[in-house]
N, CA, C and O atoms as a CHARMM CRD file, in Angstrom:
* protein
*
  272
    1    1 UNK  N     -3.58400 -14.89600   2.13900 PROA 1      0.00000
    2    1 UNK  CA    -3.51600 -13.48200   2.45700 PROA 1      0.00000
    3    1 UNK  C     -2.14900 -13.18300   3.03700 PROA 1      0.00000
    4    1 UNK  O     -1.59900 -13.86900   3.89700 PROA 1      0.00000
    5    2 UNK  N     -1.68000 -12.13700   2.50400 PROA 2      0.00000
    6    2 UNK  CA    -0.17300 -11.98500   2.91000 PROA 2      0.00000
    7    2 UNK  C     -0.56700 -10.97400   4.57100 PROA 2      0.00000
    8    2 UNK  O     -1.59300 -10.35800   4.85900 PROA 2      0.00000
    9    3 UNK  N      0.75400 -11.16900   5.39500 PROA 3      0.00000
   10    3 UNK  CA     0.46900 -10.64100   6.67300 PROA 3      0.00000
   11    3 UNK  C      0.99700  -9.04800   6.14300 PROA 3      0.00000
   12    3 UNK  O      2.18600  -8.97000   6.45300 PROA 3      0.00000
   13    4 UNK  N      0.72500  -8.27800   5.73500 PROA 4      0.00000
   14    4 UNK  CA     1.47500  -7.06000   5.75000 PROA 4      0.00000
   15    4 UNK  C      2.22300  -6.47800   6.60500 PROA 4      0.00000
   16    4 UNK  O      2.91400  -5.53900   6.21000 PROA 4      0.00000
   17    5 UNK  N      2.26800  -6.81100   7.74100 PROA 5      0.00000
   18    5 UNK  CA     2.98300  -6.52800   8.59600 PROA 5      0.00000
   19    5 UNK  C      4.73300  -6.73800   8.31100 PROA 5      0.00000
   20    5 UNK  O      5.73700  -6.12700   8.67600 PROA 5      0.00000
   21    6 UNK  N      4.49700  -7.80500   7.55600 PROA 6      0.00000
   22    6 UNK  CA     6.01200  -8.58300   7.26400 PROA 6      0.00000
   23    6 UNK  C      6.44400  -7.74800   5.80100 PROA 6      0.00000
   24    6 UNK  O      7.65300  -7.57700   5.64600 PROA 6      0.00000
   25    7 UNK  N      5.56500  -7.24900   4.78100 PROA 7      0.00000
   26    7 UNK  CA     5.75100  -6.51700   4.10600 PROA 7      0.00000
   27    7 UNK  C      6.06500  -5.04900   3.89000 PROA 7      0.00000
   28    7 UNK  O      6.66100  -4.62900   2.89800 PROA 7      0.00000
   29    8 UNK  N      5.66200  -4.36900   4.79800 PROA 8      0.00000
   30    8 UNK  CA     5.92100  -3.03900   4.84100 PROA 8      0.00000
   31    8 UNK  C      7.07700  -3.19200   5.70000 PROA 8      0.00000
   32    8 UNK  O      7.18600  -4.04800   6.57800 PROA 8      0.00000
   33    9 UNK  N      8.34000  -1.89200   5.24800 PROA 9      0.00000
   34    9 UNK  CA     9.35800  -1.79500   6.37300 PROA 9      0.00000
   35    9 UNK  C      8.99200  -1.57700   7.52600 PROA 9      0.00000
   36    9 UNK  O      7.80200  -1.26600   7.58800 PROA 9      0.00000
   37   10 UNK  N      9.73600  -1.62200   8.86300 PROA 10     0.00000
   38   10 UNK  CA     9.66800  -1.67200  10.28800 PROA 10     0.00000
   39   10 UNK  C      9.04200  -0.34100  11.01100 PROA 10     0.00000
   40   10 UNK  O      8.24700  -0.12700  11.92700 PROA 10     0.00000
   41   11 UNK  N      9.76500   0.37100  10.17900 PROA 11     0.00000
   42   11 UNK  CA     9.11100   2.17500  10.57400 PROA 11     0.00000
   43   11 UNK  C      7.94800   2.66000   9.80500 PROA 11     0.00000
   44   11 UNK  O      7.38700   3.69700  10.15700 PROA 11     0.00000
   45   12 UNK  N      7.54100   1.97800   8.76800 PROA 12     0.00000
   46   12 UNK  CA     5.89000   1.99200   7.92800 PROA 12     0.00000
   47   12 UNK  C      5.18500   1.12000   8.74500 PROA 12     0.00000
   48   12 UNK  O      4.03700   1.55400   8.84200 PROA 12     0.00000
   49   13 UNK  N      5.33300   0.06400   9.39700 PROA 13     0.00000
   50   13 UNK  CA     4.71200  -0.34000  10.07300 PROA 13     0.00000
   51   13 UNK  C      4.12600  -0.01100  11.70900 PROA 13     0.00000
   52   13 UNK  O      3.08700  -0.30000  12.30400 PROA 13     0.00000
   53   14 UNK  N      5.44300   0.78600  12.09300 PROA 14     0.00000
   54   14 UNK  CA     5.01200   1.17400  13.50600 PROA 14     0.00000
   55   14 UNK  C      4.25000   2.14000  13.78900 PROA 14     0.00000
   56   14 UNK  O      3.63900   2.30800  14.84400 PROA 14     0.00000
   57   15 UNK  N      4.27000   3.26000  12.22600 PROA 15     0.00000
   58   15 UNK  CA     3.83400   4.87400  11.41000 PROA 15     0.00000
   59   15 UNK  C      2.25700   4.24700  11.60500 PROA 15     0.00000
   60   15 UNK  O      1.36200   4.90300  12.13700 PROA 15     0.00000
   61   16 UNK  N      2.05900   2.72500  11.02700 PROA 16     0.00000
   62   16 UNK  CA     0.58100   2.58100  10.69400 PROA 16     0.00000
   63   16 UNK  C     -0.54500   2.24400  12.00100 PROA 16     0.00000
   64   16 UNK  O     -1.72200   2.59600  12.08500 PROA 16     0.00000
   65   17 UNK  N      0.53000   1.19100  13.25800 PROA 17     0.00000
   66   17 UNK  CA     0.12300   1.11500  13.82200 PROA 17     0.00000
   67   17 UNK  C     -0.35100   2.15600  14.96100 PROA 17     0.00000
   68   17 UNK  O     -1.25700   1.96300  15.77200 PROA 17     0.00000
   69   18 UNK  N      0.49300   3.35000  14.83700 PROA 18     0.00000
   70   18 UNK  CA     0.12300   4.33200  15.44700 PROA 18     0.00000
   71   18 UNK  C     -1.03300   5.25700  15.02400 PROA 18     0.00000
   72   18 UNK  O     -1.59600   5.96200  15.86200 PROA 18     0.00000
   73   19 UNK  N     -1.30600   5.25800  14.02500 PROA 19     0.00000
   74   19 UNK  CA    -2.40700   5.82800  13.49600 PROA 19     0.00000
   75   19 UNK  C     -3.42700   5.09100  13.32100 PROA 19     0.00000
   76   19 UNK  O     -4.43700   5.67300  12.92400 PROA 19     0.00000
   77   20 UNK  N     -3.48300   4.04300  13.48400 PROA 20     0.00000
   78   20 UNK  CA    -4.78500   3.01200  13.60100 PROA 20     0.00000
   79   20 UNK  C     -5.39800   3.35600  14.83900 PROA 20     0.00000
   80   20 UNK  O     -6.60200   3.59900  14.90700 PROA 20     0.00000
   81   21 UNK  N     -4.25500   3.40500  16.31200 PROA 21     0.00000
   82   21 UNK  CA    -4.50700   3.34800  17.49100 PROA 21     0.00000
   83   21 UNK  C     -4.97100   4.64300  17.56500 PROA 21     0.00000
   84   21 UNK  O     -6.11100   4.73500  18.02000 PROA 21     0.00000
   85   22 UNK  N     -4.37100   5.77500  17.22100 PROA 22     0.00000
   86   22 UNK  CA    -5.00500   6.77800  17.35200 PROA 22     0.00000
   87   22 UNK  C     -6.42500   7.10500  16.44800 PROA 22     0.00000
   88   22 UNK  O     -6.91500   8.22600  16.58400 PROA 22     0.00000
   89   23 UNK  N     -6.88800   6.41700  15.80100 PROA 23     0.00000
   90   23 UNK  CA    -8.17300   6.11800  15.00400 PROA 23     0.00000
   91   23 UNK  C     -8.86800   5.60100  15.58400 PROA 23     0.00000
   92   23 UNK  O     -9.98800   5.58200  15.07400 PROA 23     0.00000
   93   24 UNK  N     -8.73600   4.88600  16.91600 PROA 24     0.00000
   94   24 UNK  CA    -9.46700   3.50000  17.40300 PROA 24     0.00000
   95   24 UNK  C     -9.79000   2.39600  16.85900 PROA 24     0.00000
   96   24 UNK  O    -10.61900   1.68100  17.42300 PROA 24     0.00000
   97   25 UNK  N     -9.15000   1.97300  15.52300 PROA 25     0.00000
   98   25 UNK  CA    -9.12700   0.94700  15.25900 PROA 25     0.00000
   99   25 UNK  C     -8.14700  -0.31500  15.78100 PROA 25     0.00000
  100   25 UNK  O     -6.92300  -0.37900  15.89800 PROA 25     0.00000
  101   26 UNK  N     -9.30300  -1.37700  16.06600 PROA 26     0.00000
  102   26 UNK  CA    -8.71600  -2.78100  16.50500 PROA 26     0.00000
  103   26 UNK  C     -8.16300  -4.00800  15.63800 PROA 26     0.00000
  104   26 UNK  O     -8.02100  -3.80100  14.43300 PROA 26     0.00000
  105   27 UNK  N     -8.03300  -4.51200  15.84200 PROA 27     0.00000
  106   27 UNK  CA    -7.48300  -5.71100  15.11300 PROA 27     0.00000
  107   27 UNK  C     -6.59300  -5.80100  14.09900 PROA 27     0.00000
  108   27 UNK  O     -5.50600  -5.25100  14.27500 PROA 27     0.00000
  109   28 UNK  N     -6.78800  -6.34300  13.11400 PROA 28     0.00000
  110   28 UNK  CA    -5.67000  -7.23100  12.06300 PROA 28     0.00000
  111   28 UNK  C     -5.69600  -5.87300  10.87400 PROA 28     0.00000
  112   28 UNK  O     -6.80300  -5.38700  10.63800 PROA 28     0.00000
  113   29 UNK  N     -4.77700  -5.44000  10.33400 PROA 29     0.00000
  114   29 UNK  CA    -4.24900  -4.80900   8.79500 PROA 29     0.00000
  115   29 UNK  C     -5.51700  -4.48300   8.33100 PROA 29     0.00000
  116   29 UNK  O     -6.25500  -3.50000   8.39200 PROA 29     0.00000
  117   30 UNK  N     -5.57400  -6.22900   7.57400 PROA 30     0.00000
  118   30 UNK  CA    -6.76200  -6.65600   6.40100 PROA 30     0.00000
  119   30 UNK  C     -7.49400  -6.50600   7.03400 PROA 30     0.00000
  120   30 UNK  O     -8.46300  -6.52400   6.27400 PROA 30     0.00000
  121   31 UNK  N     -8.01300  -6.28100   8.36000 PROA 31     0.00000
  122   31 UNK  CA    -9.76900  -5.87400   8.12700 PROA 31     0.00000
  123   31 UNK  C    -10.18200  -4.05300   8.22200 PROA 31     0.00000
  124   31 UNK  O    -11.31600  -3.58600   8.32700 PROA 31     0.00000
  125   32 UNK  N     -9.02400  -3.37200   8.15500 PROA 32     0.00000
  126   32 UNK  CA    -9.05300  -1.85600   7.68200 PROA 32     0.00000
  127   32 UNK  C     -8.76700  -1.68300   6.70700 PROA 32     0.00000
  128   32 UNK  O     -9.20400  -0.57700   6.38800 PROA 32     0.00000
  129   33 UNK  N     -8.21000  -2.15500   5.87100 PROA 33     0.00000
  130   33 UNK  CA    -8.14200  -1.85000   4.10600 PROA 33     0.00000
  131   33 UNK  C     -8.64500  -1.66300   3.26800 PROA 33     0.00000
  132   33 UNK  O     -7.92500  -1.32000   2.33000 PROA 33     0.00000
  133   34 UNK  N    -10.34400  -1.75000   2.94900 PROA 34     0.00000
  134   34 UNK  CA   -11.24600  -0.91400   2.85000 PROA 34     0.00000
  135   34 UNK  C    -11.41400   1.05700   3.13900 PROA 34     0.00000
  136   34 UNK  O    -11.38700   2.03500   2.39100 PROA 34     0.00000
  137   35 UNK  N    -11.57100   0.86100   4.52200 PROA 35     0.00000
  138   35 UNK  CA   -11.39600   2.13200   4.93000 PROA 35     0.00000
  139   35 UNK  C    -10.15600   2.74600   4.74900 PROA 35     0.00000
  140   35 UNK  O    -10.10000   3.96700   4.89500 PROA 35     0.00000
  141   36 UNK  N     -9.17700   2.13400   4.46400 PROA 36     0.00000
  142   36 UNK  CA    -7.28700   3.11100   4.09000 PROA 36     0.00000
  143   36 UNK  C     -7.66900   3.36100   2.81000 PROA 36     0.00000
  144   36 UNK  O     -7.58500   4.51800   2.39800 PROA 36     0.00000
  145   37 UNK  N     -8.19800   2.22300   1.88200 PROA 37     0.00000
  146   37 UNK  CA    -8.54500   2.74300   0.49400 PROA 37     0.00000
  147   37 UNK  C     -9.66100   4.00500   0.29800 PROA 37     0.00000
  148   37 UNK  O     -9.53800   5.02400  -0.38100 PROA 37     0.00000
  149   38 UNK  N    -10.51100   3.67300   0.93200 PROA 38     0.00000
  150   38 UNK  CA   -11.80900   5.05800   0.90400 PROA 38     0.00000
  151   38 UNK  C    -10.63000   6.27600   1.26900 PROA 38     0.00000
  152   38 UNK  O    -10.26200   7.11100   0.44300 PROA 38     0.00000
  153   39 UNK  N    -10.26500   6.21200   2.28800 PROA 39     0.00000
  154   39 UNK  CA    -8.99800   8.12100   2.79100 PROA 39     0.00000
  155   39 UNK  C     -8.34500   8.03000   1.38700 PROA 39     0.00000
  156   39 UNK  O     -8.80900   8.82400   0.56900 PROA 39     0.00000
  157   40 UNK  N     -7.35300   7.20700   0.95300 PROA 40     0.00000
  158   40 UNK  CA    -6.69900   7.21200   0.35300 PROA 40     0.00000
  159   40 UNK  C     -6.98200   7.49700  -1.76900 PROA 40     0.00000
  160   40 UNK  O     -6.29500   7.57100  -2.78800 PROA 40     0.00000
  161   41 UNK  N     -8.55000   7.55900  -1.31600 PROA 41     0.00000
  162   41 UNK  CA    -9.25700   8.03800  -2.47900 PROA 41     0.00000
  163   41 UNK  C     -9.72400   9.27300  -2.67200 PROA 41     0.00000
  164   41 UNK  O     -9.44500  10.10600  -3.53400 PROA 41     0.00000
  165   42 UNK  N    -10.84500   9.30700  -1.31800 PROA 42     0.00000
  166   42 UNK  CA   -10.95300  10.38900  -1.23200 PROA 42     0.00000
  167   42 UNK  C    -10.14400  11.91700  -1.16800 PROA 42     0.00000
  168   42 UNK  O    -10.64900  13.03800  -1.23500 PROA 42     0.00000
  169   43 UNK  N     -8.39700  11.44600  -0.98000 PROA 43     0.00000
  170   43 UNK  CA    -7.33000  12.66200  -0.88500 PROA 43     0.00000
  171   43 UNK  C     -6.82500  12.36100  -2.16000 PROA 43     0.00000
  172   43 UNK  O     -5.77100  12.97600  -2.32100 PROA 43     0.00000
  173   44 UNK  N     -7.09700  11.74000  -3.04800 PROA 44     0.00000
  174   44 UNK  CA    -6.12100  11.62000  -4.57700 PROA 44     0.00000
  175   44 UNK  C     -5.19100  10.88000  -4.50700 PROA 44     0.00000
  176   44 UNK  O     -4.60100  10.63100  -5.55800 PROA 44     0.00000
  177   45 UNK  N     -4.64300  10.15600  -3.03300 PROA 45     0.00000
  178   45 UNK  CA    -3.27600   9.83800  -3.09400 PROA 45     0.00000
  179   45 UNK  C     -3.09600   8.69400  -3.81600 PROA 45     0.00000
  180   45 UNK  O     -2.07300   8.43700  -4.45000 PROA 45     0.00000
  181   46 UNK  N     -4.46900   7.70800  -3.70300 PROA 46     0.00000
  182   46 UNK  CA    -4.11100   6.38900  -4.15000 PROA 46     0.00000
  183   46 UNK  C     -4.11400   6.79000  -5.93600 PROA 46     0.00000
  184   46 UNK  O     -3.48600   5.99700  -6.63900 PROA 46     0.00000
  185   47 UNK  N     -4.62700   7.68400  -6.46700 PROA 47     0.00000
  186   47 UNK  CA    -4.25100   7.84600  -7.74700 PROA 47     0.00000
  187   47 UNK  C     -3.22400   8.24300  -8.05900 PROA 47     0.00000
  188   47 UNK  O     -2.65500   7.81400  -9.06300 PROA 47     0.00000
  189   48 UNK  N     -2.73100   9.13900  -7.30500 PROA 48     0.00000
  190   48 UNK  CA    -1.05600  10.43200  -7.74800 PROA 48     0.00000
  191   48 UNK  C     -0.34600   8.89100  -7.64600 PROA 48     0.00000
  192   48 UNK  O      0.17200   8.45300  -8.67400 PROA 48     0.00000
  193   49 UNK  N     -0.32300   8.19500  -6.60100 PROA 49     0.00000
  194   49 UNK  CA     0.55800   6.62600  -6.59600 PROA 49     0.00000
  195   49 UNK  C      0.41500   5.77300  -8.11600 PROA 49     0.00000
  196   49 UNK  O      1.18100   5.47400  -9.03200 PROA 49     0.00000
  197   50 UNK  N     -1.00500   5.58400  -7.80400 PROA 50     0.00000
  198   50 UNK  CA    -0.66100   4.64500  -9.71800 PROA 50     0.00000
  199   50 UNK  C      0.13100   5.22000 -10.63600 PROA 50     0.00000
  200   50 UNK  O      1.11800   4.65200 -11.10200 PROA 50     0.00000
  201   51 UNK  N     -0.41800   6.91200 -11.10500 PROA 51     0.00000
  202   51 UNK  CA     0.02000   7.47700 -12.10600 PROA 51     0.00000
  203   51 UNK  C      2.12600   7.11700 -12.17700 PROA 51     0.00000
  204   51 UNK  O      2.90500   6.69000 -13.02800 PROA 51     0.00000
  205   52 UNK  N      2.24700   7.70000 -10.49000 PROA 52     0.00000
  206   52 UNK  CA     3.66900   7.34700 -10.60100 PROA 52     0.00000
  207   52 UNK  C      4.05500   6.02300 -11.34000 PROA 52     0.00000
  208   52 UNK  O      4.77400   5.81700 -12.31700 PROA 52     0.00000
  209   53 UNK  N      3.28300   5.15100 -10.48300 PROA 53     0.00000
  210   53 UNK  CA     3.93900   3.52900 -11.16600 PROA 53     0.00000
  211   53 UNK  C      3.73300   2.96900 -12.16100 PROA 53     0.00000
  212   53 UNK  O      4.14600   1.87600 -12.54900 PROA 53     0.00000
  213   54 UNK  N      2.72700   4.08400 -12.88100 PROA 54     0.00000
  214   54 UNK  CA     2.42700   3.26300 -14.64000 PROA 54     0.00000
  215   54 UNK  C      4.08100   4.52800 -15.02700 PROA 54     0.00000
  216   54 UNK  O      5.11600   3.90200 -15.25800 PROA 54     0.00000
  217   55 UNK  N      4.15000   5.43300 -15.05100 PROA 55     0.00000
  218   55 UNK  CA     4.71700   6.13400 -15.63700 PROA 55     0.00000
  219   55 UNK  C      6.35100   5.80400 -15.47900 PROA 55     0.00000
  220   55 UNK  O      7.28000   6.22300 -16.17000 PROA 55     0.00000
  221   56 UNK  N      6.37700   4.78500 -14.17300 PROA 56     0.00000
  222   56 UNK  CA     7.58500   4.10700 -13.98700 PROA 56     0.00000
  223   56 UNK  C      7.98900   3.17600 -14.61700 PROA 56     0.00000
  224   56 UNK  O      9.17300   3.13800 -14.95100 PROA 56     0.00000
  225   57 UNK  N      7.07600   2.14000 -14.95900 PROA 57     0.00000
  226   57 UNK  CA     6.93800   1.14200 -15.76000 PROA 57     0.00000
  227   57 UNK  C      6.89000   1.38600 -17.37300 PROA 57     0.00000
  228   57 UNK  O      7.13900   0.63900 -18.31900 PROA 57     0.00000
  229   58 UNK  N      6.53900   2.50700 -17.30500 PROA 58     0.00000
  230   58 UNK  CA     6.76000   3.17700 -19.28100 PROA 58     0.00000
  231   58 UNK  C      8.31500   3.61400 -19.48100 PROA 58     0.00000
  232   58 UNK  O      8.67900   4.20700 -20.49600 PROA 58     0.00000
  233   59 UNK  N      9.08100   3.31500 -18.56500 PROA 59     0.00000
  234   59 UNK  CA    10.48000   3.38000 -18.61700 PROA 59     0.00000
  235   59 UNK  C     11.03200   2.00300 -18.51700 PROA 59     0.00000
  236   59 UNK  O     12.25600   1.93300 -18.40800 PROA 59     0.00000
  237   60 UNK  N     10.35600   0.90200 -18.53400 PROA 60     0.00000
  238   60 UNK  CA    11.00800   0.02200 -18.35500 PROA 60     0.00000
  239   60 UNK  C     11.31100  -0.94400 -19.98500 PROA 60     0.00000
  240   60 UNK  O     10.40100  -1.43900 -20.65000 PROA 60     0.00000
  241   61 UNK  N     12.52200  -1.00100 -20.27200 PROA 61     0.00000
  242   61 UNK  CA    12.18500  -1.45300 -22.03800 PROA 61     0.00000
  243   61 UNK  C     12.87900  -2.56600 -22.08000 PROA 61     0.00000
  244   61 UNK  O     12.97400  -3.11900 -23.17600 PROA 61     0.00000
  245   62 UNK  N     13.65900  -3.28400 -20.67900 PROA 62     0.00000
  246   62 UNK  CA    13.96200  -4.59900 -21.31500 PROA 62     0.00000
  247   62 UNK  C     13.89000  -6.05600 -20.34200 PROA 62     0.00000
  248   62 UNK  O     14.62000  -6.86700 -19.77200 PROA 62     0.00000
  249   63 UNK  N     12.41400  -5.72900 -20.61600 PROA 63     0.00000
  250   63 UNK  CA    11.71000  -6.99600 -19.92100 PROA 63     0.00000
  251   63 UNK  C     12.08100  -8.63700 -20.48100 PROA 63     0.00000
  252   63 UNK  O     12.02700  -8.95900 -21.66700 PROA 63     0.00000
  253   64 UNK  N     12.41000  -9.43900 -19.50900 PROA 64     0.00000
  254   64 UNK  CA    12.20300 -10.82300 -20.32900 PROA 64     0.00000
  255   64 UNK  C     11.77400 -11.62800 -19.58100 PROA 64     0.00000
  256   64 UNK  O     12.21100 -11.68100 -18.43200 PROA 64     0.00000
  257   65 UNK  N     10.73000 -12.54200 -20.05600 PROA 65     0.00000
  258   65 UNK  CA    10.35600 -13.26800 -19.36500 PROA 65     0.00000
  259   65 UNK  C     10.85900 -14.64300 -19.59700 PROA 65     0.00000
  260   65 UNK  O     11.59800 -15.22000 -20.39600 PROA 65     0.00000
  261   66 UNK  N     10.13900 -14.91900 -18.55100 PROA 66     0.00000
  262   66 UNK  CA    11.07300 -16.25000 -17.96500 PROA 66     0.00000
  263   66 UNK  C      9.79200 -17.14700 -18.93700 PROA 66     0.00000
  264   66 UNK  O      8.66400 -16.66000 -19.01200 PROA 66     0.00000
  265   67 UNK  N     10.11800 -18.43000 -19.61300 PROA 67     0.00000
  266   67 UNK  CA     9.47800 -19.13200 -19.93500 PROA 67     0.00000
  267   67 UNK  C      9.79700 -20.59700 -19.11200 PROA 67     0.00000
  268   67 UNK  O     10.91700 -21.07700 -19.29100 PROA 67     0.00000
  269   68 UNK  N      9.00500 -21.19800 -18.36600 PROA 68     0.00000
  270   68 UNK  CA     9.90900 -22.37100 -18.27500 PROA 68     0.00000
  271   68 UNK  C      9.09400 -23.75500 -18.30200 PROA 68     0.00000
  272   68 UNK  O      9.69500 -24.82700 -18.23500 PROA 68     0.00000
């Protein structure tokens, strides 16, 4: 399990921890990520996000992969 903490930039991270705290949520990332996904469904956002990144990736035309 990756620590997300180390993944998100410094100011997405401090953005999240402040809104957790003000949520009353305790502990670790991964055991609210469930519930970020439910908000994040229920407002459209986590979809308007995919749509962006498939539609980003339909611009991408010169992939190569690595064989090794």
């Amino acid at each position: 399990m990756t620590n997300a903490e180390t993944v998100v930039s410094p100011g997405m991270n401090a953005m999240m921890k402040g809104a957790f705290k003000a949520l009353g949520w305790k502990g670790p990332f991964w055991k609210h990520l469930p519930s970020v996904f439910r908000l994040a469904n229920r407002f459209g956002v986590r979809q308007r996000g995919l749509q962006v990144h498939q539609a980003n990736m339909r611009k991408v035309t010169d992939v190569k992969h690595y064989r090794g």
